[in-house]
C-alpha positions as CSV (number, residue, x, y, z in Angstrom):
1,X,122.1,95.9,119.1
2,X,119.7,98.5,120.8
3,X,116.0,96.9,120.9
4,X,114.9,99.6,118.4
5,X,117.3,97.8,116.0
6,X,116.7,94.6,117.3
7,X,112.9,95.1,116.1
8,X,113.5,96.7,112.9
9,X,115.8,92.9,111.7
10,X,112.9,91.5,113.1
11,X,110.2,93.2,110.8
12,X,113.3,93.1,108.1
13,X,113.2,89.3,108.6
14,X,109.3,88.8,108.4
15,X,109.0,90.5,105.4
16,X,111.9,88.3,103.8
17,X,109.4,85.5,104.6
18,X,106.6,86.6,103.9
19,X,108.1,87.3,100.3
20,X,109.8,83.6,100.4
21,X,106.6,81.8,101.1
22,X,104.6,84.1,98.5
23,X,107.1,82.9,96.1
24,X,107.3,79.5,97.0
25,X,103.3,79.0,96.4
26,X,103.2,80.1,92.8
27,X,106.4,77.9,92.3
28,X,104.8,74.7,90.1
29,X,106.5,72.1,92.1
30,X,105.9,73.8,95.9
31,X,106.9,71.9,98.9
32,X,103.7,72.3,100.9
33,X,106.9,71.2,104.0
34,X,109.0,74.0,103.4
35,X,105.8,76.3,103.1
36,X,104.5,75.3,106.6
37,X,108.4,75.6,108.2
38,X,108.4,79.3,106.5
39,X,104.7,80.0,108.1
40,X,106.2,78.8,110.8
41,X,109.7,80.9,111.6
42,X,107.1,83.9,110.3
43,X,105.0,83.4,113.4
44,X,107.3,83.0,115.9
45,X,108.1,86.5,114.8
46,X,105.7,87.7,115.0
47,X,105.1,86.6,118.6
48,X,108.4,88.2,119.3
49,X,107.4,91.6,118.2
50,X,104.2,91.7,119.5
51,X,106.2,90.5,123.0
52,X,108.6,93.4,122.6
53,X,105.5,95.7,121.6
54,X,103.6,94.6,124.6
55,X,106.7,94.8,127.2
56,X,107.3,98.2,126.0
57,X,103.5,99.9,126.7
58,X,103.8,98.7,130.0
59,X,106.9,100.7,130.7
């Protein structure tokens, strides 16, 4: 997978959770757990693109 595609699952993927957490909140019975383990896999993310983003202005 070329890095341009690697990012774009990336963004793909934080989206997706982003979306699963929103609907997770307004569930009645949430699982504050499962919220934080969402937040979570979302950050690390997000620390991954911004890694990728940052390795790539200094090239």
């Amino acid at each position: 997978m070329s890095l341009q595609g690697h990012v774009v699952e990336l963004q793909r993927r934080h989206e997706a959770l982003e979306k699963e957490i929103e609907q997770e909140r307004l569930h009645p019975t949430r699982d504050d757990m499962k919220v934080f383990e969402l937040k979570k896999k979302k950050l690390q993310i997000k620390d991954e693109l911004s890694k990728i983003r940052e390795a790539e202005t200094l090239h």
